[in-house]
C-alpha positions as CSV (number, residue, x, y, z in Angstrom):
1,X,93.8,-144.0,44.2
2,X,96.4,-141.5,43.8
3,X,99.2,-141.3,46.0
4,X,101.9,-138.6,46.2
5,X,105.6,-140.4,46.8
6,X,107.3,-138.6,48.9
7,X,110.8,-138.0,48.3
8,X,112.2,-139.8,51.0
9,X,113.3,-143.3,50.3
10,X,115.6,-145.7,51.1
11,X,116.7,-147.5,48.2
12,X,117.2,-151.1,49.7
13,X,119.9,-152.7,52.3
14,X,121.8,-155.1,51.4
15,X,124.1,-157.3,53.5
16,X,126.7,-160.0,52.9
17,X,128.0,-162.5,55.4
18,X,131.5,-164.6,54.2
19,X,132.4,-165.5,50.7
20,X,132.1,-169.0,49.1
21,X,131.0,-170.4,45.7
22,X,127.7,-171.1,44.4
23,X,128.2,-174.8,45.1
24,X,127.1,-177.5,47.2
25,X,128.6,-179.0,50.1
26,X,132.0,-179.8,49.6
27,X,134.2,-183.9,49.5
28,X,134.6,-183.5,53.1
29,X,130.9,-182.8,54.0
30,X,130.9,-179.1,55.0
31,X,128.2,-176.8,53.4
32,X,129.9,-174.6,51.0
33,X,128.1,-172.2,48.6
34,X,125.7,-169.1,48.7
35,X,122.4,-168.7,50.0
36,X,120.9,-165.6,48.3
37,X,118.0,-163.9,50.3
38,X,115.9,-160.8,49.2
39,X,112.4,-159.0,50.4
40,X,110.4,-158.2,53.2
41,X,111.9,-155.0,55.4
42,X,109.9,-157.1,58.5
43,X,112.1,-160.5,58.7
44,X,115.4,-158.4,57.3
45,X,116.9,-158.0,60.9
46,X,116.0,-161.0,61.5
47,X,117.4,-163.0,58.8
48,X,120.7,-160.8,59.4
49,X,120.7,-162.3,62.7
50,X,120.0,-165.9,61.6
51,X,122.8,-165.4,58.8
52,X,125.7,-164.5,61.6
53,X,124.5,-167.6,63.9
54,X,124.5,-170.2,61.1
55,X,128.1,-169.2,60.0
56,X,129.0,-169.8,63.2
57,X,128.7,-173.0,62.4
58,X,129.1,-173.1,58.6
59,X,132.0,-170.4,58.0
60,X,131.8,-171.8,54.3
61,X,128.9,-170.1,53.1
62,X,128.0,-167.1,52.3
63,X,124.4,-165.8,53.0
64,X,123.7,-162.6,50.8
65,X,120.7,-160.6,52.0
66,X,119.0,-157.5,50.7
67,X,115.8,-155.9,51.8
68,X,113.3,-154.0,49.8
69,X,109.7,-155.2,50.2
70,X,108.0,-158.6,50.4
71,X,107.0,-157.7,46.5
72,X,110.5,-157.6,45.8
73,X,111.2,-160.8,47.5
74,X,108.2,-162.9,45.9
75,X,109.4,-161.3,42.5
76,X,113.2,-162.5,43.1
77,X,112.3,-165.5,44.4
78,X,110.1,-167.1,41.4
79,X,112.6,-165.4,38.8
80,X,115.5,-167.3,40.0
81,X,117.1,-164.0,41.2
82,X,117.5,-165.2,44.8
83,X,117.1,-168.8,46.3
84,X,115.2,-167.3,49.6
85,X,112.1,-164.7,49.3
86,X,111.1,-162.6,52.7
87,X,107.6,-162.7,52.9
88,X,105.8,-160.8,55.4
89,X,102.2,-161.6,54.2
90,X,100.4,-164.7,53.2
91,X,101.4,-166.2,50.2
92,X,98.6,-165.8,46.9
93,X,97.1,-168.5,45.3
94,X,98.7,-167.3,42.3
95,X,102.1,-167.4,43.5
96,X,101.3,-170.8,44.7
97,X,100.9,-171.6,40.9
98,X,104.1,-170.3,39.5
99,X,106.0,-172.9,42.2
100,X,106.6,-170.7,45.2
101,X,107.1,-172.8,48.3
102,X,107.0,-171.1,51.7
103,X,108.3,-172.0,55.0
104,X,106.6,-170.1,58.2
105,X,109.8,-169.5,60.3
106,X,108.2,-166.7,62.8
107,X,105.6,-164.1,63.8
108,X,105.4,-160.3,64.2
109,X,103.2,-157.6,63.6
110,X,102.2,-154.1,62.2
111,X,101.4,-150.9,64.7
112,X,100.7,-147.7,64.6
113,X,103.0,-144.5,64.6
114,X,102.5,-141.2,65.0
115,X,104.9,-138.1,65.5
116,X,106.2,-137.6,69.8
117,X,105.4,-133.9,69.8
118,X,102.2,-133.9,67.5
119,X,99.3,-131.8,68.9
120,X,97.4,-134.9,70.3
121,X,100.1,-136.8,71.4
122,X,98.9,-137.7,75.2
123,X,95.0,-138.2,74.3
124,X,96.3,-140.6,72.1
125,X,98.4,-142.5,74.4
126,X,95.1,-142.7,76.4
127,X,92.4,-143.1,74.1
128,X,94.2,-145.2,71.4
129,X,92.2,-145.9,67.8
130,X,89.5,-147.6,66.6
131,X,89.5,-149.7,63.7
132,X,86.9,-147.7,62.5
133,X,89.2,-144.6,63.0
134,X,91.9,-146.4,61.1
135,X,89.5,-147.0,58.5
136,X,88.5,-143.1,58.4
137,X,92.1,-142.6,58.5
138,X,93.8,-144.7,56.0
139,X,90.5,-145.5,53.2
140,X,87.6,-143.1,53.3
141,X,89.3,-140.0,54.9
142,X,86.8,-138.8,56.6
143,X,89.0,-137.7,59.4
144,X,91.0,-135.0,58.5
145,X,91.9,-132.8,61.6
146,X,93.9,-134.0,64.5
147,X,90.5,-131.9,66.0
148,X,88.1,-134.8,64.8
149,X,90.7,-137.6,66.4
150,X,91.2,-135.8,70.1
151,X,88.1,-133.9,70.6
152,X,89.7,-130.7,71.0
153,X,90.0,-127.5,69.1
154,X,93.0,-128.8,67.0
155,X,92.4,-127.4,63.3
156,X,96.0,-129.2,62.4
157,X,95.8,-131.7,59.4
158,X,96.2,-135.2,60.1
159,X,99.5,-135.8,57.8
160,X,98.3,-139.7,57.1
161,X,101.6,-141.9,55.6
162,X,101.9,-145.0,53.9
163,X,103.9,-147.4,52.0
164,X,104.9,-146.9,48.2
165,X,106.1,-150.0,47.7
166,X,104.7,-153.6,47.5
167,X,104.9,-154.7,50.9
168,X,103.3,-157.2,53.6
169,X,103.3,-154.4,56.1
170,X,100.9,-152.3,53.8
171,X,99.2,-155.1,52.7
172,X,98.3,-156.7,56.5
173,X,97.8,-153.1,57.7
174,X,94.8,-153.0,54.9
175,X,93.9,-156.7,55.6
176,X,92.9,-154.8,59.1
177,X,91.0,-151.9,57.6
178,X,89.3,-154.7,55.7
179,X,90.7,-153.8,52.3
180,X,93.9,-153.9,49.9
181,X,96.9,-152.1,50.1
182,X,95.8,-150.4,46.6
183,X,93.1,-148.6,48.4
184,X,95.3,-147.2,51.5
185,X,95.4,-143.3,51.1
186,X,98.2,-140.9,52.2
187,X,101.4,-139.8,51.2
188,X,103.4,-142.5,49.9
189,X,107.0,-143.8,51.4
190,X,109.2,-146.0,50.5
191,X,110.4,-149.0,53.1
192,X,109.9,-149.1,56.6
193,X,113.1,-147.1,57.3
194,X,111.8,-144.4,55.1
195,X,108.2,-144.3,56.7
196,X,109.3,-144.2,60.3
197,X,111.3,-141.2,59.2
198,X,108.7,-139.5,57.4
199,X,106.7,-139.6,60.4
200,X,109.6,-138.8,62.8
201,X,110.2,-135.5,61.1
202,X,106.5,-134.7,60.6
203,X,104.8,-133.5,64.0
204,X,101.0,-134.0,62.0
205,X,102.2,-137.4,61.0
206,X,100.9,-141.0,61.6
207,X,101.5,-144.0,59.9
208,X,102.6,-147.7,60.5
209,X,106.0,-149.8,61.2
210,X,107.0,-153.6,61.6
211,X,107.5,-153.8,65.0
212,X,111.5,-153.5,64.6
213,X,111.0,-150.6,62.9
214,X,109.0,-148.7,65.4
215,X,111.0,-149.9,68.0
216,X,114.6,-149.1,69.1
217,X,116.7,-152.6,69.0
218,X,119.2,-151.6,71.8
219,X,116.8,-149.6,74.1
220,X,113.4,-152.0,73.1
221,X,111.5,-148.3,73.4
222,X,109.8,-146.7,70.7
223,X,112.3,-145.3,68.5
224,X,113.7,-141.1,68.9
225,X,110.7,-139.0,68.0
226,X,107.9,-141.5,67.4
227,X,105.0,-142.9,69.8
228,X,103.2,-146.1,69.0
229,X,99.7,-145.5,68.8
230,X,97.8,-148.2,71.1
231,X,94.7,-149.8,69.2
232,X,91.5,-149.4,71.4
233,X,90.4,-153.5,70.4
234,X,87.3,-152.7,72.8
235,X,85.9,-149.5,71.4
236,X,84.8,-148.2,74.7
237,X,87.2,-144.8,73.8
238,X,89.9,-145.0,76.6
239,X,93.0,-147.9,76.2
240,X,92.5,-149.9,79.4
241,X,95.5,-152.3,81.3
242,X,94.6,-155.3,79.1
243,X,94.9,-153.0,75.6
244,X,98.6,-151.1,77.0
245,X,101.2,-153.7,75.8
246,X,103.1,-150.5,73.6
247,X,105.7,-149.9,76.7
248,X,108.6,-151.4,74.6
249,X,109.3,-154.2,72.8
250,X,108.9,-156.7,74.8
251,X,106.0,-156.3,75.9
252,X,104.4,-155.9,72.2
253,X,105.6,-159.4,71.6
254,X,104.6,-161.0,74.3
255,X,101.2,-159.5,73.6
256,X,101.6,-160.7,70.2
257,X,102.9,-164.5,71.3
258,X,99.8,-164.4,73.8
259,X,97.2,-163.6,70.7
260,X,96.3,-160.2,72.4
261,X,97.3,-158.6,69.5
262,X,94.8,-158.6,66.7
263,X,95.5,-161.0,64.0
264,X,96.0,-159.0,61.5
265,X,98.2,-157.2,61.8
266,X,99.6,-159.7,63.1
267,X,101.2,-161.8,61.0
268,X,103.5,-164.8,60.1
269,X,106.4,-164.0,58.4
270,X,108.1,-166.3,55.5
271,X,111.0,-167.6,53.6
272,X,109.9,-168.9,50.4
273,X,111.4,-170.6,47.2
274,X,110.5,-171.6,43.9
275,X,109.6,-175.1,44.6
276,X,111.7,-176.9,47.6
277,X,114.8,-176.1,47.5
278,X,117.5,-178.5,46.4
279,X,120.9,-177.2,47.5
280,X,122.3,-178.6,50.6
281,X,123.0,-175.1,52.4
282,X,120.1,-173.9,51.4
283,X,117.8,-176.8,53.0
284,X,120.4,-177.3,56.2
285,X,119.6,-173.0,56.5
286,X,116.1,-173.6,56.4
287,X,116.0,-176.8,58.7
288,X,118.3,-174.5,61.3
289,X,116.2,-172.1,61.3
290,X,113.5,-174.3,62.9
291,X,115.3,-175.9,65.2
292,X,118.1,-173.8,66.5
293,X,117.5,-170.7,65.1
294,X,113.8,-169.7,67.1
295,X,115.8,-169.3,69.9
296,X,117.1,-166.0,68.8
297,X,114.1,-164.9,67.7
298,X,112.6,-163.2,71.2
299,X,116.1,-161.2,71.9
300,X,115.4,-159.5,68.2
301,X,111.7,-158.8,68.4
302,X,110.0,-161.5,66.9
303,X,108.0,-164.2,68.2
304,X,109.0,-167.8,67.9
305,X,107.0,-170.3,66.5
306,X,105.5,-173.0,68.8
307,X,106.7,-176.0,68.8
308,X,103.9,-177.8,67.1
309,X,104.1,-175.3,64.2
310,X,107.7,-175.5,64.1
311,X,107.2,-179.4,63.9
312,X,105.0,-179.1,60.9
313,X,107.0,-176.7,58.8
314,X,110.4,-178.9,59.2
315,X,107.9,-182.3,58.1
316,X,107.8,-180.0,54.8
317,X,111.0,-180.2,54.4
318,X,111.7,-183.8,55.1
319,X,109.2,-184.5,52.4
């Protein structure tokens, strides 16, 4: 399929906590050292947050991380190019084979955006999509008008985006629609930052965000100038109280936690390395993570793992 890039990307984000050497820990037992963390745009805020808690605690190290796409992540990660990966899809067989190692450390998901002051804002809100509309959407495009979506005499183009980039957002969203992100149609964006922008600036747009990119972190409501698109799970062409968990983000990730969200697009998110990792401050990161660091994870708009899958993924690591 080809897909137009628009020409509004953000190149990457990059972020470095503290300064250190690429060491281990040090004669008197404090972790020294870097911890080197690229990928998915869906766990960046969170690792950013996880990065300024551990050195809390570990002022020695220095945790570099940079976002651009769980592709990019998977890519750094088996090259030696960063010790941690941010994976925000399930991890192929085939990168099983060349040694990557994953660690579950917590949960999200993928919604639906669409422009505040597009034509067919408020039916929308109260209608919702199918998956079969997201299908006619996003693979076959059958549904072109913003007419065919609201019933009414809209002749407007449906201005469908997606992601340019090797992601687990495009690739869950397509997991939905039954497909790959290869065969997702519409105009092409770079990162989450640059889609939610696209379709902020675009009142016939409609695409799809990780949830902290859809949603404002200080306000937990839908960012300036977007609307998330509720999914209409029963097909019975109105959203009713059990489907409206959109309000802000709270409520999305409760829905999420509570498996009222469909699975996908919801999702487990990752940190993965080429084989376990050896370096103290690397392990002791991981290791906090699942113990002390889920408890940061509700305040920035994830979901925690439960305790019995916490359990197993730190048993991985004592192995």
């Amino acid at each position: 399929m080809k897909r137009l890039v628009l020409g509004l990307c953000v190149a990457g984000v990059f972020v470095s906590f503290g300064c250190g050497k690429r060491t281990g820990g040090s004669s008197e037992g404090e972790l020294n050292g870097t911890i080197s963390i690229s990928g998915a745009w869906a766990l960046y805020p969170m690792a950013v947050r996880w990065a300024e808690e551990f050195r809390k605690i570990h002022p020695s190290v220095r945790i570099d991380i940079s976002a651009g796409g769980a592709g990019k992540g998977m890519a750094d990660c088996l090259s030696g190019a960063a010790d941690l990966g941010m994976l925000s899809r399930e991890i192929h067989n085939s990168e099983l084979e060349k040694g990557a190692w994953p660690v579950a450390v917590v949960k999200d998901a993928v919604v639906a955006v669409a422009n505040r002051n597009h034509p067919a804002a408020q039916t929308l809100l109260s209608r919702g999509l199918t998956r079969q509309e997201c299908i006619d959407l996003w693979i076959t495009g059958r549904l072109k008008t913003w007419g065919q979506l609201s019933g009414f005499s809209l002749n407007e183009p449906v201005h469908v985006y997606t992601r340019s980039d090797a992601c687990g957002a495009a690739e869950t969203w397509a997991k939905y629609l039954g497909k790959n992100q290869e065969d997702l149609q519409g105009v092409g964006v770079f990162g989450d930052p640059g889609l939610a922008e696209a379709v902020r600036k675009d009142p016939l747009g409609i695409g799809y965000n990780n949830v902290n990119y859809a949603y404002d972190a200080a306000t937990k409501k839908p960012m300036d100038g977007l609307m998330i698109v509720p999914l209409d799970l029963n097909e019975n062409g109105r959203i009713d109280p059990e489907e409206s968990f959109y309000g802000d983000r709270d409520e999305i990730t409760g829905a999420i936690g509570q498996g009222r969200y469909p699975s996908p697009p919801a999702r487990l998110l990752y940190l993965v390395s080429k084989g376990k990792p050896a370096r103290p401050e690397v392990l002791a990161f991981l290791e906090w993570i699942l113990r002390d660091g889920q408890a940061f994870a509700d305040e920035a708009g994830y979901v925690p793992l439960s305790k019995e899958a916490a359990k197993k993924e730190l048993e991985k690591l004592a192995r």
